[in-house]
N, C-alpha and C positions, 0 to 999 in steps of 0.2 A: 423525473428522477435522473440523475447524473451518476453512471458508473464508471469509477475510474479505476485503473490497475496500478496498483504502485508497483512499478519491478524497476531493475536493472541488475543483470546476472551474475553480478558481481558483488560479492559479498561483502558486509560491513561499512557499507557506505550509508548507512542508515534509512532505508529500507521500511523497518518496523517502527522505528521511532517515528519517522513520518506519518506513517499511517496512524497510529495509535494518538498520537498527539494532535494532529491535522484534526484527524473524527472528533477529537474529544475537544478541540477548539470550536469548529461548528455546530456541534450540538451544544455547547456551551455560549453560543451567539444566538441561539434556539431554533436550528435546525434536526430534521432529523436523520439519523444518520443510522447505517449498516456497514460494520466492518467485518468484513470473513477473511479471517486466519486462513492463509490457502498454503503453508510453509508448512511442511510436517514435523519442524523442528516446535510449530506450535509456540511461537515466542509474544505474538499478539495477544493468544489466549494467557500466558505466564503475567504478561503487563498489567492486566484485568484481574489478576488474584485467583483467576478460577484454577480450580484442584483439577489434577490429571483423571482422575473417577468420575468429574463434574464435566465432563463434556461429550455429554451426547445428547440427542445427535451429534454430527461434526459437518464438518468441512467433504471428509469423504462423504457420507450419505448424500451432498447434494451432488454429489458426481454417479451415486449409484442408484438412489433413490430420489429423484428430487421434488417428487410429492412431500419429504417429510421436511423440508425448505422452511415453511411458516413455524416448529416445531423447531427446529435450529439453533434460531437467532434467540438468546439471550440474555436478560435485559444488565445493563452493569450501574456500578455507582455512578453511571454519570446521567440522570435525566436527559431522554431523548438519542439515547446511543445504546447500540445491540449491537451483541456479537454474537457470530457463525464460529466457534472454537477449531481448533486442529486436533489432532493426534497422530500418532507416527503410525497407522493405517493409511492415511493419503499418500502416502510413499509407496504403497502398493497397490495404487487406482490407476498407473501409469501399466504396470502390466496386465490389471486385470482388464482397461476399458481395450487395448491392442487389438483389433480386427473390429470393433464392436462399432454399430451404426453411429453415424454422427458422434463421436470419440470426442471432439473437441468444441463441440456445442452443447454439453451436459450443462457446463453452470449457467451458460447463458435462460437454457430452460427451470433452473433452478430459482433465479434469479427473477425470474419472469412468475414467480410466485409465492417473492415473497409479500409483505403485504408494501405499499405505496409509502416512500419517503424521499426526502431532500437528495442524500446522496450514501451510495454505497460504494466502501471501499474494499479491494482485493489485494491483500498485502502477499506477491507472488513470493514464491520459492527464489535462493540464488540463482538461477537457472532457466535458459530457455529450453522448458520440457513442453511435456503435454498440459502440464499444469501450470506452466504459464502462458499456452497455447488458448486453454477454456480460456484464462482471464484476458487473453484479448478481444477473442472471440465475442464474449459478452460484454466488454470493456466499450463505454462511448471515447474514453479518453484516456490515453498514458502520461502518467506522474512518474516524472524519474529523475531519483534522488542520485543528486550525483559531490562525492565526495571532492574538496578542493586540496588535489595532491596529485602526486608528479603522473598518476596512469590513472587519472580520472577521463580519459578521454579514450581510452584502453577499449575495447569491448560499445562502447557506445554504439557505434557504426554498425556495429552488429546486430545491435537492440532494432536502433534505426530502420536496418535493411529490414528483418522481423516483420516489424509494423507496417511497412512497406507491402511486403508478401501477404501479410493477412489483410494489410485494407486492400487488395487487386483481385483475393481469390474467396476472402469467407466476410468478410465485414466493414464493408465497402466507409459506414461511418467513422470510421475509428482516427481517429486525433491525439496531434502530440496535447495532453494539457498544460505538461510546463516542463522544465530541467529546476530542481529544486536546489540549490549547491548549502552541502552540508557541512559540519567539522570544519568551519571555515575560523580559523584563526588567524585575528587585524595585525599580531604582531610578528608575523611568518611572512617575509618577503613573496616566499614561491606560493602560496595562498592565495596573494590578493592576485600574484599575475597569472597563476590556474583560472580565478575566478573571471580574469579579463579576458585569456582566452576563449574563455566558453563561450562568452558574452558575443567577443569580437565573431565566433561559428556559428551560433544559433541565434543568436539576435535575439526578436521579441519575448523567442518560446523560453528565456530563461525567464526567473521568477525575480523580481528587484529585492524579493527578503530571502539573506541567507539565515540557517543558520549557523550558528556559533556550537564550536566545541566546545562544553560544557557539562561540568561531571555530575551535575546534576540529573542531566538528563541519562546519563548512564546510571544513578544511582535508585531513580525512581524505580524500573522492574525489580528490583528484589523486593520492595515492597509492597509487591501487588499492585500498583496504580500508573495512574500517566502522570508524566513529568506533569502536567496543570496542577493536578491535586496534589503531588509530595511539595512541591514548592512553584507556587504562580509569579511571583516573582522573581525566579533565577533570570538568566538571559536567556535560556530555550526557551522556556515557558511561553515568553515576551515574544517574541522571534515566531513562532507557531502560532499564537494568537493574531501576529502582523499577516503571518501568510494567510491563515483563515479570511483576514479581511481583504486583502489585495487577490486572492481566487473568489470570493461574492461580490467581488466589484470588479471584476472583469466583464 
């Protein structure tokens, strides 16, 4: 089982579309997959259709409770893919867990119970909290989507240092899994040379697929689904389905 953390603390660089799309490309390759909504804005859970009444357990219980973890997860239109939902209670797991034993190893024990698959995804908060603290903690690997525009490189180092501090002091395994570059539009000058910088700093750890700004993939959460099912053929769709292949063939 492979768990990775999609974050970077920066907002709108597309974040949830990654997650959501990614999961739903892999379990669409016929893998099995777990995504938990760990954002209290709950927008993973919004993409999947589920009603705000419709999600409990949550995301918080497995921060409070994480016996009810297998109970959680589930199952959405996509064969082979489950969801752990949110709700704006996770916003308040950050002051209630504050003094409490091992604070930022809950999801990891959480995690550790749900039942056994391919890979499980943590689509963090904008934010380096405590809540994006659990998802590294339990995290084998960080996914970080990173937007191709002029302060895409803004706050990285930050992330960076982060992953740094948790793999020396709580989770010695923890790996970049890739820099994913997003909203990458071919006819933007400062786009492609965003994109070249990253490449030229991080070298391997970027991902050779970007994607494409594309309003498809904006259009698909208002109707309940992932960009694959509103439309498979847009260029996100294509593009997410590439990455899916290019991370199983790493």
């Amino acid at each position: 089982m492979r768990i990775l953390a999609v974050a970077n603390q920066k907002g709108g660089v597309g974040k949830t579309t990654t997650a959501v799309n990614l999961a739903t490309a892999l379990a669409a390759s016929g893998k099995r997959v777990v995504l938990i909504d760990f954002d209290p804005q709950g927008n993973a859970s919004t993409a999947f259709g589920i009603a705000r009444d419709a999600r409990t357990p949550s995301s918080y219980d497995l921060l409070t409770a994480p016996e009810l973890a297998p109970e959680a997860a589930q199952t959405t239109m996509i064969p082979g893919l489950m969801i752990v939902p949110a709700t704006e209670a996770l916003a308040g797991a950050e002051v209630e867990l504050v003094g409490e034993a091992n604070s930022a190893g809950r999801l990891k024990a959480a995690i550790a119970a749900l039942e056994p698959c391919d890979y499980v995804f943590i689509d963090c908060p904008p934010s380096l909290s405590l809540l994006t603290l659990n998802a590294l903690v339990a995290a084998d690997g960080v996914l970080i989507p990173l937007q191709t525009e002029f302060y895409a490189m803004e706050g990285l180092s930050q992330l960076l240092k982060t992953v740094e501090q948790v793999r020396a002091r709580q989770n010695p395994g923890l790996d970049i899994e890739g820099v994913v570059l997003t909203m990458h539009d071919k006819r933007n000058n400062l786009s492609d040379q965003v994109a070249n910088d990253v490449r030229a700093a991080l070298g391997a750890r970027v991902f050779a697929t970007m994607i494409p700004r594309n309003v498809r993939l904006s259009e698909a959460p208002s109707h309940g689904v992932p960009a694959l099912v509103y439309d498979l053929r847009c260029p996100g769709s294509e593009a997410y389905m590439a990455l899916a292949r290019e991370m199983m063939a790493a």
